[in-house]
C-alpha distance (Angstrom), angle and dihedral (degrees) to the residues before:
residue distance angle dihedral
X1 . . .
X2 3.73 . .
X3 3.69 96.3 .
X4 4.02 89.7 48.1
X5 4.25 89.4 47.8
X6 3.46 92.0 50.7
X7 3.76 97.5 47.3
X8 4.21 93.7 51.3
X9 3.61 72.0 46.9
X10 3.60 98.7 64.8
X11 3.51 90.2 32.7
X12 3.15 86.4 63.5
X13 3.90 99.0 54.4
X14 3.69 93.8 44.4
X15 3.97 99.4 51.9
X16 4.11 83.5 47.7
X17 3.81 96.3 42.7
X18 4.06 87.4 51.3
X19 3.71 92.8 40.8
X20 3.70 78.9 58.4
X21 3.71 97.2 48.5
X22 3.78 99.0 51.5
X23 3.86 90.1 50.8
X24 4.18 89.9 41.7
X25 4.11 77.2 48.4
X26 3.88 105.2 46.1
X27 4.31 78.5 45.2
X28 3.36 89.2 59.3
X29 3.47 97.9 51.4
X30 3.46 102.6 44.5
X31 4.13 87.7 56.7
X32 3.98 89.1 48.1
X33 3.48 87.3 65.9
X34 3.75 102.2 39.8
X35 3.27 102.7 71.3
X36 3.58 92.0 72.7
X37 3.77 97.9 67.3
X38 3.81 92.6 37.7
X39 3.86 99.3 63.3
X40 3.64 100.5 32.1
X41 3.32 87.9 57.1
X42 3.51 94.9 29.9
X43 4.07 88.7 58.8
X44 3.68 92.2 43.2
X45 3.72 112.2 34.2
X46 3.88 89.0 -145.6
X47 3.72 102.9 128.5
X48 3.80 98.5 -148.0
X49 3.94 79.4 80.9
X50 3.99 87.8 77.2
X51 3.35 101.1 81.0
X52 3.60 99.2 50.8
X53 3.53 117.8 127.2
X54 3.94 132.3 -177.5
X55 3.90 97.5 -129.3
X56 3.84 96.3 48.4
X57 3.75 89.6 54.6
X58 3.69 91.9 48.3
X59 3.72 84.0 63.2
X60 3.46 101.9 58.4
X61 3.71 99.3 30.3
X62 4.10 84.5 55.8
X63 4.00 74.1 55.1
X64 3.92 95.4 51.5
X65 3.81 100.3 48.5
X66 3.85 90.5 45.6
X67 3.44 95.0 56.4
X68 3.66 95.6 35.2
X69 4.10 95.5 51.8
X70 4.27 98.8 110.6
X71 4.06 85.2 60.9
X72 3.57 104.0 45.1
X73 3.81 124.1 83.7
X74 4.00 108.1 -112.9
X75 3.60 92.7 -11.9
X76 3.84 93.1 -172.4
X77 4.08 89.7 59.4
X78 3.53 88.1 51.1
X79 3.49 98.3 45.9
X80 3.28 97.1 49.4
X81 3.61 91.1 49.5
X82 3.58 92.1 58.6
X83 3.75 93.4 43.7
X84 4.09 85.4 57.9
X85 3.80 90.2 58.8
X86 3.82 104.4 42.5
X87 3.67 91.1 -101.8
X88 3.85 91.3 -67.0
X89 3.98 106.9 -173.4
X90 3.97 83.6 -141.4
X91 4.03 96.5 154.1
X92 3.84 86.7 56.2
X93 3.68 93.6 35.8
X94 4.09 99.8 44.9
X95 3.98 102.7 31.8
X96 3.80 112.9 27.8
X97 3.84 96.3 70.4
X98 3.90 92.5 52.8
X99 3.22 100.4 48.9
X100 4.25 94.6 -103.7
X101 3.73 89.3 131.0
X102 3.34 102.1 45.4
X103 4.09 79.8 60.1
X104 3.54 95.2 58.1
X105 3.91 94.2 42.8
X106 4.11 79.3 48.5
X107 4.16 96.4 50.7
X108 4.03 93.9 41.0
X109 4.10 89.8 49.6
X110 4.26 80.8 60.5
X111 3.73 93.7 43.6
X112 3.35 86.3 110.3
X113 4.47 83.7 73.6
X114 3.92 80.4 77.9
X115 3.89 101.6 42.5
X116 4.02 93.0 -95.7
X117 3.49 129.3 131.6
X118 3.49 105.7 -117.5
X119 4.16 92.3 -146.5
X120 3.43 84.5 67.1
X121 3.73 88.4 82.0
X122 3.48 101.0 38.0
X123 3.68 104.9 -123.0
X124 3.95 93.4 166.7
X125 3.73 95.9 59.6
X126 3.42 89.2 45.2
X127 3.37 99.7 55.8
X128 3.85 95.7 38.3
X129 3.56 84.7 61.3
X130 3.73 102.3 46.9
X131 3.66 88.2 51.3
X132 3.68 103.7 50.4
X133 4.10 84.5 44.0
X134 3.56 94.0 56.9
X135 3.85 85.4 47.3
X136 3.78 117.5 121.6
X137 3.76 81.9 -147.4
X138 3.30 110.0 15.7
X139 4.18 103.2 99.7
X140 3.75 108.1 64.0
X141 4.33 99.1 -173.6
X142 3.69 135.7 9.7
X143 3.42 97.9 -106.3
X144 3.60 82.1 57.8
X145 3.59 97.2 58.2
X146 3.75 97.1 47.4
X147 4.09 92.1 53.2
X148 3.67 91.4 51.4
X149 3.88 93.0 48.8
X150 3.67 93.4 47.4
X151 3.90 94.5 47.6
X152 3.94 84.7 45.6
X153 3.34 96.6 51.4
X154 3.67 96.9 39.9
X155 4.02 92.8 51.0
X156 3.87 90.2 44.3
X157 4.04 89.0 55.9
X158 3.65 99.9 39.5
X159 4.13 87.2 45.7
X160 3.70 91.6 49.8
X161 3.76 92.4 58.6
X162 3.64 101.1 39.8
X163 4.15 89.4 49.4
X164 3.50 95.0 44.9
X165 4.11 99.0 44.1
X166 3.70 88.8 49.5
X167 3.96 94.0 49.7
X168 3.73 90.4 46.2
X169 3.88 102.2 31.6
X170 3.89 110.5 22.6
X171 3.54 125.8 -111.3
X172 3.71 101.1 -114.7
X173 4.03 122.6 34.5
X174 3.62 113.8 -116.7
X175 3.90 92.1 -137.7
X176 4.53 88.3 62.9
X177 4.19 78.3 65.0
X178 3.41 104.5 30.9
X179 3.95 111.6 45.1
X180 3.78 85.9 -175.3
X181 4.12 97.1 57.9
X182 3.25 108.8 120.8
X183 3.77 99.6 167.6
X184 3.97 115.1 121.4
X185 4.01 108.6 -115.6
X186 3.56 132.6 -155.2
X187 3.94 113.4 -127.4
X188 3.96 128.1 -168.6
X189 3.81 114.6 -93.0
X190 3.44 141.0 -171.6
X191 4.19 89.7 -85.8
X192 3.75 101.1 57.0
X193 3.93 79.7 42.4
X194 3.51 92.6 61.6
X195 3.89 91.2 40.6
X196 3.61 88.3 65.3
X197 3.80 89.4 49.4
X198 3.76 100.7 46.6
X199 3.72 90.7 45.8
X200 4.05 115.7 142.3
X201 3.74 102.3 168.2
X202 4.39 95.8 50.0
X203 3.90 80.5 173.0
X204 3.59 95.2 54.6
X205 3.74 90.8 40.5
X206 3.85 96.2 55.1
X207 3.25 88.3 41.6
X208 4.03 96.0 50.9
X209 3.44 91.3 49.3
X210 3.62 95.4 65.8
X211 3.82 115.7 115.4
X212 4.03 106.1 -119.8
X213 3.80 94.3 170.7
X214 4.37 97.5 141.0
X215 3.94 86.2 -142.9
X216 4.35 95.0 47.4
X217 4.33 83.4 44.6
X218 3.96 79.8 56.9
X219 3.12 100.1 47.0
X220 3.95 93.4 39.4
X221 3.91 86.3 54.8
X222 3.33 95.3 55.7
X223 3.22 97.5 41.6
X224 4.32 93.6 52.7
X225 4.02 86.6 39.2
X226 4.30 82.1 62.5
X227 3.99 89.6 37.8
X228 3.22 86.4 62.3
X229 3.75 107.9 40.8
C-alpha cells in the first residue's frame, strides 16, 4: 500500500510540475516575441508598432529574401543564416537605434576613397528606409512595417558583405587583367561572410575593415589628391 501511495504520489508531482512547465513554456514564448513590438514602438512612438510580432515578420521576410535571391551576394549563406535565427531582423533591430547604420550608410557614401562606386552599396535606399522607419509617422499598416524591416534588413546584410569583401579582397581579380599573374589571391568565402553577419561591434567592424597597408594609404592619397584636382 505504501509503494502504491507513494507512486499516485509522484504522479501527482510530475503531472503538476509539467503542467507547470508548459505554462512556464508558452510564458516564455509569448515574451520572446514581445519585445519586438515594445521597442519599435517604444523608439518610435508610432503606434502601428504594437502589433508587431516576431513570427508574422518571419513570414514575410522568408517572402523578401526569396524573391530578392538574384541581388544578394550568396543568397543561400544568407538564407540559411536567417533561417538559423527565426528570421530575426537583428541588423535593424541591434544597429539602427544607435546610430550603427547610419555608419555604414556614412562609409559606403566615401567608397569612392578606395576607387568604388559608392551606389554599388546602395546607401540611398538605405537611408530612405532608416528614416521613414524611425518616423513617428512614417509606417501607415503593419504589413507595412514588416516589408520595410525585411527589405532593411536584407539590404543592410547583403551591403555589409559586398563592402567589406571588396575592401578586404578587391573587386576585380588581377589575373582577369593580367593573363600573366601568377600571384595566389585571397577571395571572400563563406567565413568572412558570416563575420559580417555575426558582427556585434558594427563600429569596430567598419572600422577593422579599413585597409591600413602604408603603400595602399599612398597610393589612396594620390589617388584622392588627383580626384580632386
Amino acid at each position: 500500500m505504501i509503494i502504491h501511495y507513494n507512486a499516485k504520489k509522484f504522479s501527482s508531482v510530475a503531472l503538476a510540475l509539467m503542467f507547470f512547465s508548459l505554462i512556464a513554456t508558452f510564458s516564455s514564448c509569448k515574451k520572446k516575441r514581445a519585445p519586438m513590438g515594445n521597442l519599435l514602438y517604444k523608439r518610435t512612438h508610432n503606434p502601428v508598432f504594437k502589433n508587431a510580432d516576431q513570427q508574422d515578420f518571419a513570414v514575410v521576410f522568408k517572402k523578401v529574401l526569396e524573391v530578392n535571391q538574384p541581388l544578394m551576394p550568396n543568397p543561400e549563406l544568407i538564407s540559411d543564416y536567417y533561417k538559423r535565427n527565426d528570421y530575426e531582423p537583428t541588423f535593424v533591430m541591434n544597429h539602427l537605434w544607435n546610430g550603427d547604420i547610419s555608419l555604414m550608410v556614412r562609409d559606403y557614401r566615401q567608397a569612392y576613397r578606395h576607387g568604388l562606386n559608392p551606389e554599388l552599396y546602395q546607401p540611398d535606399k538605405i537611408s530612405a528606409l532608416m528614416n521613414k522607419l524611425r518616423s513617428k509617422k512614417g509606417i501607415k499598416s503593419i504589413h507595412e512595417a514588416y516589408y520595410d524591416i525585411a527589405k532593411l534588413e536584407m539590404l543592410t546584410a547583403s551591403s555589409l558583405i559586398d563592402y567589406s569583401s571588396d575592401l578586404q579582397y578587391g573587386v576585380i581579380s588581377p589575373k582577369k587583367i593580367f593573363s600573366r599573374y601568377f600571384i595566389k589571391t585571397q577571395r571572400p568565402d563563406s567565413a568572412s561572410m558570416m563575420q559580417a553577419l555575426d558582427v556585434a561591434d558594427l563600429r569596430t567592424y567598419l572600422d577593422t575593415i579599413q585597409p591600413k597597408d602604408p603603400q595602399y594609404l599612398a597610393l589612396q592619397k594620390a589617388y584622392l589628391d588627383d580626384y580632386k584636382a
